[in-house]
C-alpha positions as CSV (number, residue, x, y, z in Angstrom):
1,X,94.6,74.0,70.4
2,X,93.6,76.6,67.8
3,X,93.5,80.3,68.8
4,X,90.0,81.1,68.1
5,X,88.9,77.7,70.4
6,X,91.8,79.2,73.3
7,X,89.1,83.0,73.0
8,X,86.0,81.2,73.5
9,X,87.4,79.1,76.2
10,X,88.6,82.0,77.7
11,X,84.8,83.6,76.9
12,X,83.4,81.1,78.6
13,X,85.4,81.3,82.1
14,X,84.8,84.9,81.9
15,X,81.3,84.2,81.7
16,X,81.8,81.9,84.5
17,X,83.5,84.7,86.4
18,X,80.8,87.2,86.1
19,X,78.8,86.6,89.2
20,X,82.0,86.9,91.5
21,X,83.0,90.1,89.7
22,X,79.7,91.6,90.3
23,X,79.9,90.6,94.0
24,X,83.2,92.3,94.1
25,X,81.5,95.4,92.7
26,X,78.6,95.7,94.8
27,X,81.2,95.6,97.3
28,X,83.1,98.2,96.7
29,X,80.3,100.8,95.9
30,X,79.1,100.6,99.5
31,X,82.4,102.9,99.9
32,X,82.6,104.2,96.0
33,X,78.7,104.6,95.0
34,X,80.1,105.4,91.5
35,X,80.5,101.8,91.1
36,X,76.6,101.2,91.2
37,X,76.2,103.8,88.6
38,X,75.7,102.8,85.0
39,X,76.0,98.9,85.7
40,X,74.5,98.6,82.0
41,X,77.6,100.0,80.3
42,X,79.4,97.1,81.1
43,X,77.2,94.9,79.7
44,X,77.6,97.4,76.5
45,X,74.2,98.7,76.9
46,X,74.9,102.6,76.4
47,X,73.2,105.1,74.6
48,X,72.8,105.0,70.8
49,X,73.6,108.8,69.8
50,X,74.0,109.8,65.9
51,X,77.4,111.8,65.6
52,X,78.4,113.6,62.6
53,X,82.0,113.5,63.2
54,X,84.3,110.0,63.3
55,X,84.2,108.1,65.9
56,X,87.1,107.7,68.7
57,X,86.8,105.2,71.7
58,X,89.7,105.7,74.1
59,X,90.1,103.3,77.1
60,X,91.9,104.1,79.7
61,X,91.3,102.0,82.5
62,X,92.3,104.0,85.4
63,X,92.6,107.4,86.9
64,X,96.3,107.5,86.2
65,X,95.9,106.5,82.3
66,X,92.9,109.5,82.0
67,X,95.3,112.2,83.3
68,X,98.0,110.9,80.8
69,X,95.3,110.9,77.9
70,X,93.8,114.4,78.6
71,X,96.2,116.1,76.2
72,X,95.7,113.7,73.3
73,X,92.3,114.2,73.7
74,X,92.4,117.8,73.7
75,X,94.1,117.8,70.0
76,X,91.8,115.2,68.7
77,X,88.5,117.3,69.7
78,X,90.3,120.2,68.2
79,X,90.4,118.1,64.5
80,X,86.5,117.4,64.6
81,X,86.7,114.1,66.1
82,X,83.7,112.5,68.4
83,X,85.4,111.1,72.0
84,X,84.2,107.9,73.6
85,X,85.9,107.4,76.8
86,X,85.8,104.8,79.2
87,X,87.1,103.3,82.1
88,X,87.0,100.4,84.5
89,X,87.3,102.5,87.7
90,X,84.9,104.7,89.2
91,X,88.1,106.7,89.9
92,X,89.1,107.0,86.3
93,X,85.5,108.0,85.2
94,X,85.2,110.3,88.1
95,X,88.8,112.1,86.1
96,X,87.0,111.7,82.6
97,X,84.2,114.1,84.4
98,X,86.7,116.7,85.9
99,X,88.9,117.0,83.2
100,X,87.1,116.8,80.0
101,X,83.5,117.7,81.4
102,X,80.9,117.0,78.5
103,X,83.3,117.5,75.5
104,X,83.4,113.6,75.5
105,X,80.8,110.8,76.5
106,X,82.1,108.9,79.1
107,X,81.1,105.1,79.8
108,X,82.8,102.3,81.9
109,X,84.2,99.8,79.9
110,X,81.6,96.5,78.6
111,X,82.9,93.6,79.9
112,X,85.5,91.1,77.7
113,X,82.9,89.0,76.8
114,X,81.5,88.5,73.3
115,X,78.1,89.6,73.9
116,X,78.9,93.2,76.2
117,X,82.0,94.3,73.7
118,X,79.5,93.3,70.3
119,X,76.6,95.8,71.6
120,X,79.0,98.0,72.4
121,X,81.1,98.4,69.0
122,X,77.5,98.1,67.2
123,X,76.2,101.4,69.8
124,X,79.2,103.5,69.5
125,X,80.2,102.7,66.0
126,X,83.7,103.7,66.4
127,X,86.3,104.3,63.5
128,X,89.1,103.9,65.7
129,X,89.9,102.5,69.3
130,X,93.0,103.9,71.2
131,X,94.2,101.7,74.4
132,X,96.2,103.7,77.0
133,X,99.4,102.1,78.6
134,X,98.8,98.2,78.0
135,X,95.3,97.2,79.0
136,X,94.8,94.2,76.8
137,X,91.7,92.4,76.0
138,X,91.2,89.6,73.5
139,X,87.6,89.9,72.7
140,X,88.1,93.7,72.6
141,X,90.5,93.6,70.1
142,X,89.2,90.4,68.0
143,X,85.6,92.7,67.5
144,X,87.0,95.9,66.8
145,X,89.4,94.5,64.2
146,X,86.8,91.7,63.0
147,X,84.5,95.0,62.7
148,X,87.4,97.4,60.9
149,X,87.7,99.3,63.8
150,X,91.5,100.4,63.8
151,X,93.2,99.2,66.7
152,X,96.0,101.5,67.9
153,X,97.9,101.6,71.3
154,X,99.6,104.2,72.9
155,X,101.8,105.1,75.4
156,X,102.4,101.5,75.4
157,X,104.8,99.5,78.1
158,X,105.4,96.1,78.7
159,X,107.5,95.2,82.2
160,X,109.6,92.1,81.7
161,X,107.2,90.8,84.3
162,X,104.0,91.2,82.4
163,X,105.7,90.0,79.2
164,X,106.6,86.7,81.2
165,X,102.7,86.4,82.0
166,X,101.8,87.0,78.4
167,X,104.5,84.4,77.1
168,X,101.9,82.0,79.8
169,X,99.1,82.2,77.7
170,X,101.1,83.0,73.9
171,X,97.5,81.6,72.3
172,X,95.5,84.0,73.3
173,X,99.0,86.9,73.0
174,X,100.0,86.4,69.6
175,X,96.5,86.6,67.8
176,X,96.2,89.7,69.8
177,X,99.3,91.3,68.4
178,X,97.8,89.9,65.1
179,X,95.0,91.9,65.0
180,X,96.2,95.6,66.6
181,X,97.1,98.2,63.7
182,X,99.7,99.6,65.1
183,X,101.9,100.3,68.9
184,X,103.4,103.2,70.3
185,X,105.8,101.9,73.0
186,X,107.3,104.7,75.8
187,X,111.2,103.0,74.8
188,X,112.8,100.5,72.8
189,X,113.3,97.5,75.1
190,X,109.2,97.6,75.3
191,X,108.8,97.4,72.5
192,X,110.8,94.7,71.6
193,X,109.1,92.9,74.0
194,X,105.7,93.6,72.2
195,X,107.8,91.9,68.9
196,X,108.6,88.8,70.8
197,X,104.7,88.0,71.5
198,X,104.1,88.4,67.9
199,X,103.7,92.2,67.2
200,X,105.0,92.8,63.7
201,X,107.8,95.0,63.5
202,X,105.8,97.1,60.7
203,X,103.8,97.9,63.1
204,X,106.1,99.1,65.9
205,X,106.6,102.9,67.0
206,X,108.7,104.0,69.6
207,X,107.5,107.8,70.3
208,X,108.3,107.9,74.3
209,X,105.7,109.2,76.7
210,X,102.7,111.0,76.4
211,X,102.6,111.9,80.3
212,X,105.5,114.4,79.7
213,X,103.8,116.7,77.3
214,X,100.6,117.2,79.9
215,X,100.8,121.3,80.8
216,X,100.1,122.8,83.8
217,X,96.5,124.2,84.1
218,X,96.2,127.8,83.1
219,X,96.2,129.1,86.5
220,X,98.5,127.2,88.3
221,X,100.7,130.2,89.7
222,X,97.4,132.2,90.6
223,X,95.8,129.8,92.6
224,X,99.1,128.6,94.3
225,X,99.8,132.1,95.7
226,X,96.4,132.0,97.1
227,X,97.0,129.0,98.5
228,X,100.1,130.1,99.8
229,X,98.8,133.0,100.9
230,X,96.0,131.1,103.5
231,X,98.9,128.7,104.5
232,X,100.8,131.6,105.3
233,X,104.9,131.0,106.3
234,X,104.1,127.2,107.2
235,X,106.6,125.0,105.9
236,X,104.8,121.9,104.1
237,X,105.1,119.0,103.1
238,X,102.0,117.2,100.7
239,X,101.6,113.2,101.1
240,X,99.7,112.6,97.6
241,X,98.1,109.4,96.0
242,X,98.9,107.8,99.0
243,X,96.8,104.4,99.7
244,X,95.8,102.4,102.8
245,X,99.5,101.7,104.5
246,X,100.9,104.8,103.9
247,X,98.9,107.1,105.9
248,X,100.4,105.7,109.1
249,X,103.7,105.9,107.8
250,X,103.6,109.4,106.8
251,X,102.3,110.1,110.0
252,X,105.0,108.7,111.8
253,X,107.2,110.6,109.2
254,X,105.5,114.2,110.1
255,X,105.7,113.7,114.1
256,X,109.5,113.0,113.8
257,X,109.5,116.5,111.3
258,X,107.7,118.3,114.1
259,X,110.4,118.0,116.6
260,X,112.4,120.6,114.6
261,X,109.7,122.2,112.5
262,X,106.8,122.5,114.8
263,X,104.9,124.6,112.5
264,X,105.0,122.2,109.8
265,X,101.9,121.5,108.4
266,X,100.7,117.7,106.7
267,X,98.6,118.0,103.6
268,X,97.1,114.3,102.3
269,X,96.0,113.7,99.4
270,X,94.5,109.9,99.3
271,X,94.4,108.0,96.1
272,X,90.7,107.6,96.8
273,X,89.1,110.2,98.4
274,X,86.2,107.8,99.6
275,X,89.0,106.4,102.3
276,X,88.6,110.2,103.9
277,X,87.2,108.7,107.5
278,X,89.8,106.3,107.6
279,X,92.6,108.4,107.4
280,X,90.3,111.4,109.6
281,X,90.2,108.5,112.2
282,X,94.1,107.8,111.9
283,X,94.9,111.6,112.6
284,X,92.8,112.1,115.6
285,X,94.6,108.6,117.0
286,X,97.9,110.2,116.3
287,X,96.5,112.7,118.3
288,X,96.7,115.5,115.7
289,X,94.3,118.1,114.4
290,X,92.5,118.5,111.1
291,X,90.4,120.2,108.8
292,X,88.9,119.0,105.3
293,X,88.9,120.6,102.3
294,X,85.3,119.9,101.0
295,X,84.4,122.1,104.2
296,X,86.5,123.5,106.3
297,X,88.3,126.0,106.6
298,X,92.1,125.5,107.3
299,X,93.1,127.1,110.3
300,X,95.8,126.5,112.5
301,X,95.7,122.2,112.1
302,X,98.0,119.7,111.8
303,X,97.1,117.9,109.5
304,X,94.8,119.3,106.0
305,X,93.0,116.5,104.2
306,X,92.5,117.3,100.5
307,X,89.7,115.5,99.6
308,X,88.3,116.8,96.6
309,X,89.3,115.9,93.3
310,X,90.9,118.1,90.4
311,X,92.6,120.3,93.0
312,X,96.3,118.2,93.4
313,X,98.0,120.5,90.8
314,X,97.6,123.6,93.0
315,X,98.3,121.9,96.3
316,X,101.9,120.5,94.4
317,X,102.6,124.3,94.0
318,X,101.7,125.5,97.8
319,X,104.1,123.0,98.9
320,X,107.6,122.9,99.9
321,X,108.1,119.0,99.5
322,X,105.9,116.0,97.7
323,X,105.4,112.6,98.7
324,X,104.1,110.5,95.7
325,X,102.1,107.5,97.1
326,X,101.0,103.8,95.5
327,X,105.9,103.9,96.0
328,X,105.6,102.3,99.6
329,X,102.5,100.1,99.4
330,X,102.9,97.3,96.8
331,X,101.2,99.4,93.8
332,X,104.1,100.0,91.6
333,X,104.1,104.2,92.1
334,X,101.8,106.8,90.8
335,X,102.8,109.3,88.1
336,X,104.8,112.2,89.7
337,X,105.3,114.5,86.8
338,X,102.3,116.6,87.8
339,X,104.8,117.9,91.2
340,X,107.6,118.1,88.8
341,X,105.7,120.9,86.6
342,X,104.3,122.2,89.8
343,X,108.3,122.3,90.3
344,X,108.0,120.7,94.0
345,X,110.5,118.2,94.8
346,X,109.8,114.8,95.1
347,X,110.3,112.0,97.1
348,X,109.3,108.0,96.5
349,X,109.4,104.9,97.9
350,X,110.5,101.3,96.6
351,X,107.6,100.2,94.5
352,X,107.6,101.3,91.6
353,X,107.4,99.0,88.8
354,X,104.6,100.6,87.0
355,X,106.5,103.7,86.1
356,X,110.1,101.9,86.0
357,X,111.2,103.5,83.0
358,X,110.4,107.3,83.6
359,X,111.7,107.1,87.2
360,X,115.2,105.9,86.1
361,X,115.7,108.9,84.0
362,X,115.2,111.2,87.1
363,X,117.2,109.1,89.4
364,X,120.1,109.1,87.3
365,X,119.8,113.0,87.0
366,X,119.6,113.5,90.5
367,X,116.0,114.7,89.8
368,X,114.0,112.7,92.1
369,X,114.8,110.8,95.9
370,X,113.8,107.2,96.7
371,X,113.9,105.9,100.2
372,X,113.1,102.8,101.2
373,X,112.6,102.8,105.2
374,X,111.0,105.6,107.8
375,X,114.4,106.3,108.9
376,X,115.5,107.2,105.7
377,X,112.2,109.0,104.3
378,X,112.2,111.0,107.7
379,X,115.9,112.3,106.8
380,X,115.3,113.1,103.2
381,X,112.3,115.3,103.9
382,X,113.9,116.9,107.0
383,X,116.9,118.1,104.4
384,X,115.3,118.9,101.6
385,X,112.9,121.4,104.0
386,X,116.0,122.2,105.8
387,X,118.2,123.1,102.7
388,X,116.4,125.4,100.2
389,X,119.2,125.8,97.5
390,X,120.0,122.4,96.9
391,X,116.4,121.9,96.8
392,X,116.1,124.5,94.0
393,X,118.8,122.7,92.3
394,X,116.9,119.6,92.3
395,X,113.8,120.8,90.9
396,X,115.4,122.6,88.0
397,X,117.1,118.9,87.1
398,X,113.6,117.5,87.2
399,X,112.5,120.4,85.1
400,X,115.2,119.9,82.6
401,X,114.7,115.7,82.3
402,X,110.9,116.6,81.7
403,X,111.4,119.2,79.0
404,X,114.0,116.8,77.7
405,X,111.3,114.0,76.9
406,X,108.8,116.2,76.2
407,X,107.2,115.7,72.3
408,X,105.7,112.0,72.2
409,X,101.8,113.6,71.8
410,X,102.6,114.9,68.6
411,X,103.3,112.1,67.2
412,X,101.0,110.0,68.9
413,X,98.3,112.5,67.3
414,X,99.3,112.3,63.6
415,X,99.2,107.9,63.9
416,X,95.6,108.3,65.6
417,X,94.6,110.6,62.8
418,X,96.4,108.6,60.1
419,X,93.9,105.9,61.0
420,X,90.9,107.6,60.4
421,X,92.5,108.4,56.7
């Protein structure tokens, strides 16, 4: 079967799919209204503006992929370039908002359908598109290149488990390595991966990953002794990302701890903040006390429930020990090196396939702990609150392994630029 029959049978059961996928939306923005927001950008209806400078469109479909990008986007504004980000998430583009405010426009992502990503490239009129991680779409990439639109992507990984899936369907993989200008892959053994499927090694760079050059905000010591300050001599312990699953578990985790730290205090910080409820209903079952951070005041609670987005950074600071979520429900792990440059030690749980490669490095150093049961979680937190130099010691390896791989922007900046040469 030709390729270019294999992308409009693959069109057409997109197509097909379309009805269920709205369902599934309008579902899930009766908890995340974002989602009913902007419905037209997906069909690539978004505004037609007239920009003087080249055009940019970086996708980054998630929240996770927008925090990595924020410092490539930063350098690229600061050579006169015009940002178009989007996102599929209401979480991601809820991140575009906080972290890059109105220096970019910001759109969910048109659909991978002919029609939605044609209007799209023909009302944006970008020069470039940059794809964070590996969020690959055939129609996507088939217009932008049929339409000269350089096709780079960055920070690029490729699991042996997703490279399985796209050896499944090699017809529509292939043409798509065919047509992308160039890769940036985090290591080697990715990248190789990228060659099997058809990539040409010409156009193969392995530069490492963005996510360790992203710096601490500005004010990241200030507002941490403030915060410390209103937490006062509380030992603390900051459950972070965490999604439906692990709540209870941390819970369970934090009443063992109180047994010999009664004071300890329980700060969560849920991947979406629109579960809030859930978890406030959770708390008062475990028959704890709470206080939000959107409006109260923290007092003497149990449990604090961060709820507000942009603030993690500072809270990673105030706190004496990190648990990274998406590690114990089946997510694959969220990125921790935002507590490492907060210089809070971390602990993880088994799942973590999305961020296999930069969690190796750590564990081999010594920099990071995994546990894998409540038992074993419980203990691990109760020493590392309990013993304060080996704690330090940890932190300072995490520090060096991230300083270590540190420099992959800068060369991620000059092949973006390169394409707009």
């Amino acid at each position: 079967m030709g390729n270019g029959l294999l992308r409009v049978l693959y069109s057409l059961l997109f197509y097909s799919l379309l009805p269920a996928i709205w369902l599934r939306l309008l579902w899930r923005s009766i908890k995340e209204p974002l989602y009913r927001q902007d419905f037209c950008h997906r069909l690539g209806f978004v505004p037609v503006k007239h920009r003087h400078q080249p055009v940019v469109w970086i996708h980054a479909v998630s929240a996770g992929e927008t925090i990595s990008s924020a410092p490539l986007v930063e350098h690229l504004l600061a050579h006169r370039v015009s940002i178009v980000m989007t996102n599929m998430t209401a979480t991601g583009r809820d991140r575009v908002d906080a972290l890059m405010n109105d220096q970019v426009d910001n759109y969910y992502a048109p659909y991978d359908v002919p029609g939605s990503v044609k209007r799209f490239i023909d009302r944006v009129r970008p020069k470039v598109l940059v794809i964070i991680d590996t969020e690959l779409w055939p129609n996507m990439i088939h217009y932008c290149y049929q339409q000269g639109v350089k096709v780079v992507l960055v920070n690029a990984r490729l699991s042996e488990k997703s490279f399985q899936g796209y050896q499944k369907i090699s017809g529509l993989a292939g043409p798509m390595m065919a047509d992308i200008d160039f890769i940036a892959s985090q290591t080697q053994a990715q990248g190789d991966r990228f060659i099997a499927l058809g990539l040409d090694q010409k156009k193969l760079h392995v530069f490492g990953s963005i996510k360790f050059d992203i710096a601490p905000p500005d004010d990241l010591e200030a507002k941490a002794a403030l915060l410390r300050a209103e937490l006062g001599s509380r030992p603390t312990f900051i459950a972070a990302s965490t999604h439906m699953g692990e709540e209870p578990l941390v819970l369970d985790v934090f009443t063992e701890l109180r047994r010999e730290f009664p004071d300890l205090l329980l700060i969560i910080a849920p991947r979406h903040t629109h579960r809030t409820p859930e978890i406030c209903t959770m708390v008062t079952d475990a028959d704890l006390s709470f206080s939000l951070r959107s409006g109260d005041e923290l007092g003497n609670v149990d449990v604090f429930l961060l709820d507000t987005m942009g603030e993690l950074s500072y809270f990673y600071a105030a706190s004496d020990v990190a648990f990274v979520g998406g590690s114990f429900a089946a997510i694959g792990g969220h990125n921790f090196l935002e507590a490492v440059i907060a210089r809070v030690p971390v602990v993880m749980g088994p799942h973590l396939s999305s961020i296999e490669d930069i969690v190796a490095q750590f564990v081999n150093q010594k920099a990071l702990c995994l546990v894998d049961s409540k038992e074993q979680f419980t203990s691990t937190v109760h020493q590392l609150l309990l013993k304060v130099e080996d704690c330090d010691a940890m932190v300072q390896r995490a520090c060096d392994v991230h300083k270590h791989n540190a420099g992959a922007l800068e060369s991620t900046l000059d092949l973006v630029l390169a394409q707009l040469d």
